[in-house]
LODRENMAR-182610 format. One record per residue (C-alpha): z, y, x negated; residue number from 0. Coordinates in nm, 2 decimals, m for minus. Example, Ala and Ser with C-alpha at 12.3 -4.5 7.8 and 13.67 -1.06 7.14 Angstrom:
2
- zz,yy,xx,pos
- 0.78,m0.45,m1.23,0
- 0.71,m0.11,m1.37,1
! end
This chain:
390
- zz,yy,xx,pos
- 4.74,m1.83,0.38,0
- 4.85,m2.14,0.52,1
- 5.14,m2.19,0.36,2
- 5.27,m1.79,0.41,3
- 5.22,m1.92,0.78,4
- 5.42,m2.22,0.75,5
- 5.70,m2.07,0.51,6
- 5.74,m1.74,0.77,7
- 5.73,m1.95,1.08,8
- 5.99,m2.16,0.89,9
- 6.20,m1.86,0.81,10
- 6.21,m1.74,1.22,11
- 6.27,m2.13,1.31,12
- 6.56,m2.15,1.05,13
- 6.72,m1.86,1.16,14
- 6.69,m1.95,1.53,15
- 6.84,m2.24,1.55,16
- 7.07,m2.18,1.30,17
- 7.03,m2.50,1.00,18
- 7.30,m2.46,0.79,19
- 7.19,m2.42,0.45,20
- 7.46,m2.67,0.31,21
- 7.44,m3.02,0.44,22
- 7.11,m3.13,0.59,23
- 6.96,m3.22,0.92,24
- 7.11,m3.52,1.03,25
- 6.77,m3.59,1.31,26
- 6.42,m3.74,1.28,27
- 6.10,m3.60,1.32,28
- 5.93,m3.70,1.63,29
- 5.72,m4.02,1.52,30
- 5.54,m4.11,1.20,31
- 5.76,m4.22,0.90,32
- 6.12,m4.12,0.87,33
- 6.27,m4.06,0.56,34
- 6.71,m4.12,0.48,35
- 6.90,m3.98,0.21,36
- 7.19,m4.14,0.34,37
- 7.22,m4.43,0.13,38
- 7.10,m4.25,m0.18,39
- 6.86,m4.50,m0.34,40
- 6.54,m4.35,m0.12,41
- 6.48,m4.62,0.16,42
- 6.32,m4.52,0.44,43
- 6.42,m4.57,0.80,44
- 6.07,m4.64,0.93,45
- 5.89,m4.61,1.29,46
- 5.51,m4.63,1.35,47
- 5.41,m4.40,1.59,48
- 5.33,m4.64,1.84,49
- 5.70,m4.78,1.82,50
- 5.79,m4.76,2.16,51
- 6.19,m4.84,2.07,52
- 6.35,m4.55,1.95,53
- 6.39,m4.26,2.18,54
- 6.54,m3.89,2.18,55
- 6.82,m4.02,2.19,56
- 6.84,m4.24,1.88,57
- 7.06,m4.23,1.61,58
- 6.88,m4.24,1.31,59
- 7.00,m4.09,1.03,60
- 6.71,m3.94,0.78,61
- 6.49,m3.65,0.71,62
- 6.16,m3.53,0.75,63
- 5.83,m3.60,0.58,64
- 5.72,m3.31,0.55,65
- 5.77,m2.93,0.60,66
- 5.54,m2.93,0.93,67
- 5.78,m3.23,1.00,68
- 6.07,m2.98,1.00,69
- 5.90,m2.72,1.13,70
- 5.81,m2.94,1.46,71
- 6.15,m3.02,1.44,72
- 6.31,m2.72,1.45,73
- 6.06,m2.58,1.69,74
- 6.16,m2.84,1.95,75
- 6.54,m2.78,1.95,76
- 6.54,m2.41,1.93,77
- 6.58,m2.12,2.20,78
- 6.27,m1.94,2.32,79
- 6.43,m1.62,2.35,80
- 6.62,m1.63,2.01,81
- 6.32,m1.76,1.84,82
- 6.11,m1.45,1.97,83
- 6.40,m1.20,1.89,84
- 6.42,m1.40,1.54,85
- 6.06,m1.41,1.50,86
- 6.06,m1.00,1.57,87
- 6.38,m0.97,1.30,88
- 6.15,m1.13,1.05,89
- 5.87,m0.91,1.10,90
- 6.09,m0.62,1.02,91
- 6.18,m0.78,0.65,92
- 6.08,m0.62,0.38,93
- 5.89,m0.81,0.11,94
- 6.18,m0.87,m0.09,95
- 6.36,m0.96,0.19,96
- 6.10,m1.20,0.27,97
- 6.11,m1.38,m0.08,98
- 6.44,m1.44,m0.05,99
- 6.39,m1.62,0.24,100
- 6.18,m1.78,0.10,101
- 6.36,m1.91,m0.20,102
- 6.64,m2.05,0.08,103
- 6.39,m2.25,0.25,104
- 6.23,m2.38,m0.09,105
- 6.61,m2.47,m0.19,106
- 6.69,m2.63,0.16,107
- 6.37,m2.83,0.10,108
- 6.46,m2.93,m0.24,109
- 6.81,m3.00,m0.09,110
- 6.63,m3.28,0.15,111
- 6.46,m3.42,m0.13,112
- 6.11,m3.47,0.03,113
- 5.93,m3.74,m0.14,114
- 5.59,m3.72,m0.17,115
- 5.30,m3.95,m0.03,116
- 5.31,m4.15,m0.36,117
- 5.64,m4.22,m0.36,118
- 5.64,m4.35,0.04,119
- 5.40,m4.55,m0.05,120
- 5.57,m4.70,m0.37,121
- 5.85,m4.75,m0.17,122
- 5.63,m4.94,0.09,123
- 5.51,m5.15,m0.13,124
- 5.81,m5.26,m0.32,125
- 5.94,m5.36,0.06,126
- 5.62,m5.51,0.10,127
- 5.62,m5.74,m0.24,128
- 6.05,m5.78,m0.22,129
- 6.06,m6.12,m0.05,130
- 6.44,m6.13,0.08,131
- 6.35,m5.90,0.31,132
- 6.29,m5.97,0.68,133
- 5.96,m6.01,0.84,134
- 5.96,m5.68,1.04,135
- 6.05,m5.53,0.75,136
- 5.72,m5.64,0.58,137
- 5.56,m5.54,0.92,138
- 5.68,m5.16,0.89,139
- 5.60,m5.15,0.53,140
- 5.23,m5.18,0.63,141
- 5.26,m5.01,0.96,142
- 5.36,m4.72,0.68,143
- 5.08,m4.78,0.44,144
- 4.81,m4.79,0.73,145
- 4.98,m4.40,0.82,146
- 4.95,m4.32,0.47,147
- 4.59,m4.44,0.36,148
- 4.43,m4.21,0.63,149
- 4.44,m3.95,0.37,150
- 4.13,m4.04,0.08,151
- 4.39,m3.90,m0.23,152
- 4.65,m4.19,m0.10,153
- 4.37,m4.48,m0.07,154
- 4.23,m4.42,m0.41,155
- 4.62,m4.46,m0.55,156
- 4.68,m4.75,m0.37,157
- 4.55,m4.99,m0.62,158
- 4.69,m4.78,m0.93,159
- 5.05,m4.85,m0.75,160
- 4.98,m5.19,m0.71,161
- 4.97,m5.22,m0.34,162
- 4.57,m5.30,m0.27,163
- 4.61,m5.65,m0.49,164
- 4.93,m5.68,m0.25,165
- 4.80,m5.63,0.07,166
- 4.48,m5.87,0.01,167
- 4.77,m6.12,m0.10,168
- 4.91,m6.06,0.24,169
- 4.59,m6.18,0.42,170
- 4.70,m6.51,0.35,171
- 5.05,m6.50,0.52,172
- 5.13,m6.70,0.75,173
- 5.20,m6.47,1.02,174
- 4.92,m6.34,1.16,175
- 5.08,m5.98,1.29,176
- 5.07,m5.96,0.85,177
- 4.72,m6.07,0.84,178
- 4.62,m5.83,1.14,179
- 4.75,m5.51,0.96,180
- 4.66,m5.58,0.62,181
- 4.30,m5.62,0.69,182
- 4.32,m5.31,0.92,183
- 4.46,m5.14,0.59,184
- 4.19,m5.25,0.36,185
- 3.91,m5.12,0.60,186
- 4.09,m4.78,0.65,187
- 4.13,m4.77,0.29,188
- 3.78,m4.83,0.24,189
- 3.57,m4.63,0.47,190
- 3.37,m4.41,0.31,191
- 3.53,m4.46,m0.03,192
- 3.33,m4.63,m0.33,193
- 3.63,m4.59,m0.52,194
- 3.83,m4.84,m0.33,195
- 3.53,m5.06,m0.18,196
- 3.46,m5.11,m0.56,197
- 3.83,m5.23,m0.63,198
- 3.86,m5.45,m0.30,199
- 3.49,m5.63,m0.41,200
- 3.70,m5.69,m0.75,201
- 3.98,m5.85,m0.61,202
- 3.76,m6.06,m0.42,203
- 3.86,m5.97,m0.06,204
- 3.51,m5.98,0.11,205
- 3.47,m6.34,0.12,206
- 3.83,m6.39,0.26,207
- 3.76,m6.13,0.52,208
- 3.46,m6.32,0.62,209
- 3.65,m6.62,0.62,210
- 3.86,m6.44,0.89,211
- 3.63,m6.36,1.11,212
- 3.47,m6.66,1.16,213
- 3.75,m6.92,1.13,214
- 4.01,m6.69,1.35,215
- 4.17,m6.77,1.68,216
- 4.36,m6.49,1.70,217
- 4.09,m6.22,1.87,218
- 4.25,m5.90,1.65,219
- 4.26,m6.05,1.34,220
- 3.88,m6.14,1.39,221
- 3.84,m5.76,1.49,222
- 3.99,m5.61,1.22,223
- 3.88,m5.84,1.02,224
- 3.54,m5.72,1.08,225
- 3.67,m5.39,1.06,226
- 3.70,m5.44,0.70,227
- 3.39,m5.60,0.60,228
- 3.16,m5.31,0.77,229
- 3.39,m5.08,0.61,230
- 3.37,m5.23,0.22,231
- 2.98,m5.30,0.27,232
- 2.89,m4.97,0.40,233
- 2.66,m4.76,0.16,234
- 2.75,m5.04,m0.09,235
- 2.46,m5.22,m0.23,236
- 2.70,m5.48,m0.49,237
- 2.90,m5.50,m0.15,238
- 2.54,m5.61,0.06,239
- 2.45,m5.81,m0.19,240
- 2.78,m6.01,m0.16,241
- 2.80,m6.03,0.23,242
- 2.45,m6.21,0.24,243
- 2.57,m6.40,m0.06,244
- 2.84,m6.55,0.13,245
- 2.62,m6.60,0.49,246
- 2.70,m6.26,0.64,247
- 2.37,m6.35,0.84,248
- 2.56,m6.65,0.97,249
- 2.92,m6.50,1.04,250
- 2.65,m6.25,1.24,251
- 2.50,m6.49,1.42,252
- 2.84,m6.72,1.52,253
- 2.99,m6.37,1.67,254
- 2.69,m6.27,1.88,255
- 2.65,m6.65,2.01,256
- 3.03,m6.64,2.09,257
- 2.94,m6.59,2.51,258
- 3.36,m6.57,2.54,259
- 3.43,m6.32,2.26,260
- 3.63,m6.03,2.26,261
- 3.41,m5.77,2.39,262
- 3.55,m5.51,2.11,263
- 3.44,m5.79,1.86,264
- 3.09,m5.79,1.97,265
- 3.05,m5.42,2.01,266
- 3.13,m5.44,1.66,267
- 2.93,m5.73,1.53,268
- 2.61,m5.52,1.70,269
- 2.68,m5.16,1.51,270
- 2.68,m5.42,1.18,271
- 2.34,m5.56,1.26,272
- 2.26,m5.13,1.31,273
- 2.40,m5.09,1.01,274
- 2.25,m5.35,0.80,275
- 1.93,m5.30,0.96,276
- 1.96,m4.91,0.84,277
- 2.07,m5.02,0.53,278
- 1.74,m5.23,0.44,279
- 1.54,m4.97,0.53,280
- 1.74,m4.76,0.26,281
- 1.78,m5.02,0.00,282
- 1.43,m5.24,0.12,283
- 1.30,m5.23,m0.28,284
- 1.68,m5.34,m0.42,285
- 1.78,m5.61,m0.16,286
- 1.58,m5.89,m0.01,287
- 1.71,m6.01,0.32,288
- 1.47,m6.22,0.50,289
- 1.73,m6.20,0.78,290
- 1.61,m5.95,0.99,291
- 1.25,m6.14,1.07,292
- 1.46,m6.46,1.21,293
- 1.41,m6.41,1.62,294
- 1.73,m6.62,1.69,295
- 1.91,m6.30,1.54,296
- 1.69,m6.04,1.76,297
- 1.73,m6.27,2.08,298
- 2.12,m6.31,2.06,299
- 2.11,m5.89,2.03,300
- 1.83,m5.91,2.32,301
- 2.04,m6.16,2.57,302
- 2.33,m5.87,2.51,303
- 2.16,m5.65,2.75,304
- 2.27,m5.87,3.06,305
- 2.62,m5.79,2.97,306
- 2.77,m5.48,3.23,307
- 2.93,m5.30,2.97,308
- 2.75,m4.98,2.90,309
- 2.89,m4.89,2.55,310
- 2.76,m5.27,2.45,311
- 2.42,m5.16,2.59,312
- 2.44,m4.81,2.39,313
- 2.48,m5.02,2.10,314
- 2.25,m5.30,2.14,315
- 2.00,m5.04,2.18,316
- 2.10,m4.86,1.86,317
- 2.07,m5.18,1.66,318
- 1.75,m5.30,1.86,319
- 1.57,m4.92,1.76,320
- 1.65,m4.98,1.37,321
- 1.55,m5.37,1.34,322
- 1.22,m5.19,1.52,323
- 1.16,m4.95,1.18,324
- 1.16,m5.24,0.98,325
- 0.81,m5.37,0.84,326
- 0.99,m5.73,0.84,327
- 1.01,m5.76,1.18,328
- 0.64,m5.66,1.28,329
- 0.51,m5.97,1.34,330
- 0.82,m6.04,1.60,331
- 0.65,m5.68,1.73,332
- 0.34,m5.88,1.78,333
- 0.50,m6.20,1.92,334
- 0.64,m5.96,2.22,335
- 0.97,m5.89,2.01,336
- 1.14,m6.15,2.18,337
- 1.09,m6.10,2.53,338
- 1.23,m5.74,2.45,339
- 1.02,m5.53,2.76,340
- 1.21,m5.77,3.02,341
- 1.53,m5.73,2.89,342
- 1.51,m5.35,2.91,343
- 1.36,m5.35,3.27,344
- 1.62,m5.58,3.37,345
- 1.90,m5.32,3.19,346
- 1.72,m5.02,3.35,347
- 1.76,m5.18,3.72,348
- 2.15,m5.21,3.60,349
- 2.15,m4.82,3.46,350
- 2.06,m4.73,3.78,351
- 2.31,m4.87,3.98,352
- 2.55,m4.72,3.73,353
- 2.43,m4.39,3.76,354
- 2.50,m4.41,4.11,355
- 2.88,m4.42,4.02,356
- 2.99,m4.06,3.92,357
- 3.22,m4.16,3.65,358
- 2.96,m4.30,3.50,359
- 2.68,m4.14,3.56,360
- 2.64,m3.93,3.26,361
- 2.71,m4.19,3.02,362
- 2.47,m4.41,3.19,363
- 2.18,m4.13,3.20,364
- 2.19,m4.10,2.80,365
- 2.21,m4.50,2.77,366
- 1.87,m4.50,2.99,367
- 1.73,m4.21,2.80,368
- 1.78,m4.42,2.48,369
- 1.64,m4.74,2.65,370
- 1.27,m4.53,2.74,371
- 1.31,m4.45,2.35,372
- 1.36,m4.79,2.23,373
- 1.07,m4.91,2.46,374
- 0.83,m4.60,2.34,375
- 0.87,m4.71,1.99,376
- 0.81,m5.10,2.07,377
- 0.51,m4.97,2.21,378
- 0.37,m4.74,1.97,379
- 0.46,m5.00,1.67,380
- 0.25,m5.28,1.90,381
- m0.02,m5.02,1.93,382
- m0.05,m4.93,1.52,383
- m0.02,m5.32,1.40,384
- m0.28,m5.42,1.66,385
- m0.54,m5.10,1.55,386
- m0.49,m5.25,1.18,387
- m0.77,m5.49,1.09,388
- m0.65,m5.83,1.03,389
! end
């Protein structure tokens, strides 16, 4: 049904602003990748969609990457009125009619010579690996692969074209703009996809990844570099295994200590220690982590609570509520959970003076409804290990 819609509304759009069916567009699609037939060999005139230098009124010669490209294309520099008088002309077709439309617009697209998704991203990674070109160039060659990887069918043939083994190359450049994206690549690549967190753990990414975030100046590539190790461990037990291996604990630890880090880094570093604290309870008879029971961990997540930033606190919370469901970390129950009651009357007194501020107010309401939770559930934990007879 969906493509019916898409070939019929191409058929009124066509007609209305009147594409000739000899010679093709000569525009670009409004953001995303650009394709260009104009030289012949299939290079591609590239802009991510963040590129804030090309404008309407641009020169570029190319294509479009797809038929909802064209469509959005067309749509944009037709008539209204003639695309509802063409739109009513259509109706009025009959089916043969309509299939012969429908040929012409198959034989316009064949005309463009559309690549498909694999061979963008071929064509991405042979920029990407041909060293005489520039460095921007190697900079839109990955600004194209991070477009393309979104899709799950694109990250899975990223390796089988060669470009995953690239890409982890790349997180050695020199340039850190290269490093930045091509960690942000492999974590797109890999969320939520064994097939590719199993290929990035073969090339032996992981430990470089770590080695980012720890060792990094630069405050994005730490982020994304952390991006990526959450995404390849997630749901991954080989990938778990690994991360302690290499002292995930520690790269942990040296974030959360970090008093001047990037606030987006430590947000992230806290859903991690969620994460991995959800993942023991999962994988408790596979994996031994004595990590969770060390209070240094628990009081770094703790001494978060003074920060002002509410989605911090949401997520301190979050992480502070799991660790809680853990059987390792009952005798830091007993031991007052490191000083845990204090810091959440001390973050109530601060959710209140946020839910005095209306655009916050909501946000902060749930953030103190999960802080009663995460202090009924310290209490009622307390109350079962001190009924059990020692």
């Amino acid at each position: 049904m969906g493509r019916i819609l898409l070939t019929f509304a191409l058929v009124v759009v066509v007609m209305a602003v009147g594409i000739s069916m000899a010679e093709p567009v000569n525009q670009s699609a409004s953001g995303g990748l650009f394709w260009s037939t104009a030289n012949g060999n299939g290079h591609l005139a590239r802009n991510a969609e963040t590129d804030e230098s090309l404008n309407d009124h641009d020169e570029l010669d190319g294509g479009f990457p797809s038929l909802d490209g064209m469509l959005q294309w067309a749509i944009g520099h037709s008539d209204p009125a003639k695309l509802e008088l063409k739109a009513h002309d259509v109706q009025q077709l009959s089916t043969d009619e309509l299939q012969k439309r429908q040929m012409e617009i198959k034989e316009l697209v064949e005309k463009l010579e559309m690549p498909s998704d694999a061979k963008l991203m071929q064509i991405a990674i042979d920029d990407l690996n041909n060293s005489s070109l520039s460095l921007e160039d190697h900079l839109r060659a990955l600004e194209e692969l991070l477009i393309l990887v979104e899709a799950i069918d694109n990250a899975n043939d990223l390796h089988k074209l060669g470009g995953l083994a690239s890409v982890i190359r790349e997180l050695s450049n020199s340039d850190p703009g290269i490093r930045v994206a091509c960690a942000w690549i492999v974590g797109k690549a890999s969320q939520n996809n064994p097939v590719v967190q199993k290929q990035v753990l073969e090339l032996g990414a992981l430990p470089q990844l770590m080695t980012m975030v720890k060792s990094s100046v630069l405050e994005e590539e730490a982020i994304k570099a952390l991006y990526a190790v959450s995404a390849i461990i997630r749901n991954n037990l080989n990938g778990l295994k690994l991360f302690y291996s290499q002292g995930g604990d520690l790269m942990l630890q040296g974030v959360l200590s970090n008093t001047t880090a990037d606030v987006r880094l430590r947000r992230r570093s806290v859903s991690l220690v969620a994460d991995l604290a959800e993942y023991q309870l999962e994988y408790s008879s596979k994996l031994e982590v004595p990590f969770f029971s060390n209070c240094a961990l628990v009081r770094l997540l703790i001494d978060l609570t003074a920060s002002s930033d509410l989605d911090l606190h949401e997520k301190v919370l979050l992480a502070v509520k799991n660790l809680l469901m853990l059987k390792s970390t009952e005798f830091l129950v007993v031991d007052g959970f490191c000083g845990l009651q204090g810091a959440l009357e001390k973050m109530r007194q601060q959710l209140q003076e946020s839910i005095l501020e209306e655009n916050q107010r909501e946000y902060a309401t749930d953030v103190e409804d999960l802080c009663k939770e995460v202090d009924f559930i310290y209490l009622e934990k307390l109350k079962k290990i001190s009924q059990v007879p020692t």
